[in-house]
Structures are given as C-alpha cells and as structure tokens.
C-alpha positions, 0 to 999 in steps of 0.5 A: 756323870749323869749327863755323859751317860745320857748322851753316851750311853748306847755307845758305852753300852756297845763297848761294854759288849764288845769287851766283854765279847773280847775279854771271853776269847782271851782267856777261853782259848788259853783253857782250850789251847791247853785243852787240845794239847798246846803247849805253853810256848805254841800258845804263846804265839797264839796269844802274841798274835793278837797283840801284833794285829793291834799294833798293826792296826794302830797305824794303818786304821786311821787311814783306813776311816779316812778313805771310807768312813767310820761306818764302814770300818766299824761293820767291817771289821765287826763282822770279821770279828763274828766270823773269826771268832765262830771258826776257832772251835772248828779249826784247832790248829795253832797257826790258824788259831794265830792267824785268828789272833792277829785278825782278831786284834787288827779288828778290835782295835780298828773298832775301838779306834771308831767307837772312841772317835765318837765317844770323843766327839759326844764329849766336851771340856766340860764332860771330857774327864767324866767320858774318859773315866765311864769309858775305863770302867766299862773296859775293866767291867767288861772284861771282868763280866766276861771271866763270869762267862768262861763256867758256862757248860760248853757240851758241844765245845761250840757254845763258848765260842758262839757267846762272843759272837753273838756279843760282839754282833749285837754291841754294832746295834746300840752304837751305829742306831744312835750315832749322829753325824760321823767326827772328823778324823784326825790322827798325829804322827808318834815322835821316833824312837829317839825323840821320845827317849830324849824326852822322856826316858822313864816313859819310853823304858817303862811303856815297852816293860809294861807291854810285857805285863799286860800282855801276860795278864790279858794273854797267858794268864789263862795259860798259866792257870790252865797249867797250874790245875785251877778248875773253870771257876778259878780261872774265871776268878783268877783272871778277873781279879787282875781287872778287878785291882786294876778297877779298885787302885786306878783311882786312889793311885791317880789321886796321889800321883797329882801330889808328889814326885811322880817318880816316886810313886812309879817306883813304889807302885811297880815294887808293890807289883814285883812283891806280890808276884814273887809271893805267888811264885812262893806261895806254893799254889795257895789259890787264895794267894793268886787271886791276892796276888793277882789283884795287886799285880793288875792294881799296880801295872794298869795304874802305872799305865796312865802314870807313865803318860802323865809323868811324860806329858810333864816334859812336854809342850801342849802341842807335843802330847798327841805325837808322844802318846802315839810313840809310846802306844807304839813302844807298848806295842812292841813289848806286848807282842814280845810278852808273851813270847817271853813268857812261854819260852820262860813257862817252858823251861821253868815250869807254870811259875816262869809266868810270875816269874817274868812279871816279877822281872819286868816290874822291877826293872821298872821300878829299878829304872825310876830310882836310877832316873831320879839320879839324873834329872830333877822332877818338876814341881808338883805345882807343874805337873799335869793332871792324871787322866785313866788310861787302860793299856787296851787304849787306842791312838784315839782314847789316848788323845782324848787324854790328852786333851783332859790334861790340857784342858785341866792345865789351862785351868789350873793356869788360869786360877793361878793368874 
C-alpha cells in the first residue's frame, strides 16, 4: 500500500477532492430544494438528473477522450462542474436545478472515467488490488468528509455552493501537474440485455434493484431527513453514516464471500438491509435509530454492489468480464435514474417513511431473488470462484475493468498454485 500510494498519491488526493466536492452538492440541494419550497416528487427529479447524466456519459465519454484526449476531457468537464455548481444558488428553479444535475453527472463521470484511466495505468499486477482498494476508501472518505461540511454557516446562501467549487477546481492541480504520459484508452462494449440475463440473472435483476438503493442514500436521503425535521448537524451524520457502513462492512463482507455460496450471502446481506429499513420506518423518528439504521443499509447495499460483479464473473470466461461489467453498469444505471423517481412519488403519497419504505422493498426483493435463484442452478465451487474485488456503486466503466483485471490476475494465480 506504501508503494501505491507513493506512485499515486496526487491522483488519490485529486478524487478525494473531487468527491468530497461531489458528495457536498448532493446532500446541500436536498437541504436547500426543501428549503426553497420543493416538494419531494420536484426534488426527485432534480435528483434523477444527476443519475441520468452518468449513464449518458458512460457510453458516449469514452469516445470523447479518444478524439481529443484526456487532458482535454478532464479540464472541460472540470471547469463545467465549477460553473454549474456556482449558479445552483443564483438560480432556484427546479428545472434548472435538473438541468444543473444531469450536467453535473455527465461531468463527473467523464472525470471519474480520466482520473481512473490513469490510476489504472500507475498500477500493475502486483499493486492492482492495493490501487483498486485506496481508490474506494477515498471515494467513501470523500463523501463522508464532505457531509462535515454541510454545518458550515451559510449566511449569503452562497458559500456552501462556492466550497465545492473551489474543491473541484483545485483536485484538477494535483492530478494533471503529475501525470505522466497520457494511457491508452480502450473501452468494451456491454453485452445486451439478453445476453447478461442468460448469463447471470441474479446479477442483472439484482444490479437494476441496487441502482434504486443507491440512488435513494446518494439522492434523497437529504430529502428525507430534510422532511422528517433533522437540524444540519444530523443530516451531516444521518447521511455519512450510509458510507460510513458501507467503509467498515466492505471488507470483512468480501472476506466471507470468497468462502462460500455467494448466493448465500446476497441473500442474507440484503435481508439484513431490508430489517434495518423496516426498523427506521418503525422507529418512530428516534435519530439514533436512523443513523443505526442507516449505517446497516449503506454496509449491506454498497458491499452487495462488488458481490453481484464477482457472483457474475463466476459464470463467465476471462475474456467475457470486461463487456459483462459494462452491461451491468448500464443496467444499474437504469434503476438509479428510476430510484429516485420512485421514491418521490412514494414520499408523496405516504409520507417522509415512503423513503425507507421503497429501500426495504428493493432489498428484499433481492434478496427474494437469490433464494429463488438458488432453486434453479447449482453454484460453483467455492474453489472455482473468483476473488472479490471492492467496488463502489459510483464506479465507472474504467474502475470496473480494472476490477476485472484484479479478478483475473488473482484466478490465474490461484490457478497456477494449484498446478
């Protein structure tokens, strides 16, 4: 780990700027949309457009830093986030505030996918599951600084929107000032829809009910607690503590799942997470219990996350995995664009509850889908499977590839010790 981060720490440093820059937005318009007088089916929207613009922008970016570079790209998009970011304050509108998202997420990810090329290129077989892990902790670190940041004082109600400014225009310092010459970029196309469902239909069914659970705690959970009365200080909390399990669970969850029927433990995982969002729903508002809650939620979702990648790569030829990852990224996509649409709708009509409400639901319908799955096929042996790699749920077409990679690396080792 000392190695990797000698050789990549302006680059980790950089996305630890970008995501804590990132992460602030998120939950600071979820405050302010409640603020301004939005309601929790306007803000859904608002908050859907962010998840629209990433899709959008895993498929066509790629193409983009072919033609131009990655230089190029990266600036761009950087210094479209900066401005985007600066005019939510001065116009409160929702559908400029959707606009604002879906730019927003195009931008970020077409950074993400820049930065991760060259964090991928820094790497070798030997560092690629050190790189792979430094790169989540500073995801998830980022985003739970950035919740620290939500209490500052914001007298002219511009401030919190400048701080992620700043942050994201000074993240392009460390990481374009060190890079050596630029990767090559190569992108795989995702199988069809079809073809991963033949595949893999737990990993398909289970990626597209995930995107809605991610899309709830990186979307509207500020809305929710916006609704239920937390003051700024609990939100912060409220809302770090979904990356804060998700940080602590990752690991030991990983451990386990090289070790028995991956089925298993999707199962269990996401029924833990369904029980601890029916609890909040129960709770009656205690905040300790949301935060308990929470904590839970963000430690089961995020971990199944990797958990459904590696189950999938079980069934899959090496040379398969990179076109697989890509299809399921799309299908996760997919149902974080309708996430949080759902949710408002559900916020609506049965009140702030509808948003653990709807988390409990596509949990367990996860988790309802790994027992049935378990009745039609038989699971390889543990001594077949994969290695686990971490994965965030903000990962990229490039992050996820180089995942793949660490799983191919660590298969061909095992295979070679057992020769």
């Amino acid at each position: 780990m000392v190695h990797v981060l000698k050789n990549s720490w302006a680059l980790l440093l950089g996305m630890l700027l970008l995501m804590i820059g990132n992460g602030l937005q998120g939950s600071l318009l979820g405050v302010r949309g409640a603020a301004a007088g939005f309601s929790a089916g306007t803000m859904s929207i608002v908050m859907a457009g962010y998840f629209a613009g990433f899709l959008l922008a895993s498929r066509t970016v790629p193409g983009m830093i072919r033609r131009v570079g990655h230089v190029r790209v990266f600036a761009a998009l950087g210094s479209f986030v900066s401005a985007v970011l600066i005019l939510f304050p001065a116009v409160q509108d929702p559908i400029a505030w959707t606009l604002g998202r879906l730019v927003l997420g195009f931008c970020f990810c077409g950074v993400y996918v820049t930065a991760e090329s060259w964090l991928n290129n820094a790497a070798d077989n030997e560092t690629r599951g050190q790189t792979l892990s430094a790169y989540m902790i500073v995801q998830m670190a980022g985003i739970i600084v950035s919740q620290a940041l939500l209490v500052i004082p914001d007298v002219s109600g511009f401030l919190l929107f400048v701080i992620p400014s700043v942050l994201v225009s000074i993240s392009f310092a460390p990481i374009l000032l060190s890079i050596s010459p630029t990767p090559a970029f190569e992108s795989s196309k995702p199988m069809t829809l079809r073809e991963l469902y033949g595949v893999s239909p737990l990993g398909m069914v289970g990626m597209f009910l995930l995107g809605g659970v991610f899309a709830a705690q990186f979307g509207m959970a500020a809305v929710y607690a916006t609704e239920v009365g937390l003051k700024l200080t609990q939100i912060s909390i409220f809302v770090a503590s979904f990356y804060v399990g998700a940080l602590v669970l990752q690991y030991p969850l990983g451990w386990v799942s090289d070790r028995v029927d991956r089925r298993w433990l999707i199962m269990l995982v996401a029924a833990c997470g369904a029980g601890a969002a029916v609890l909040a729903t129960v709770s009656g508002g205690s905040f300790a219990v949301l935060v308990a809650a929470a904590f839970v939620i963000g430690g089961c979702s995020n971990p199944l996350y990797s958990l459904l990648i590696a189950y999938t790569n079980d069934f899959l030829n090496h040379e398969d995995m990179a076109s697989a990852s890509a299809g399921l990224l799309f299908v996760n996509g997919l149902g974080a664009i309708a996430g949080p649409l759902i949710i408002g709708w559900v916020m609506e009509r049965a009140g702030p509850q509808g948003f653990f409400l709807l988390i409990f639901t596509l949990l367990a319908l996860v988790s309802l889908y790994a027992l049935y799955r378990m009745t039609q096929r038989a699971a390889p042996s543990v001594e077949d499977t994969g290695a686990y790699a971490p994965v965030m749920p903000s990962s990229t077409p490039v992050a996820l590839e180089v995942a793949q990679e660490y799983f191919i690396d660590q298969q061909e080792e095992d295979e070679a010790d057992a020769q």
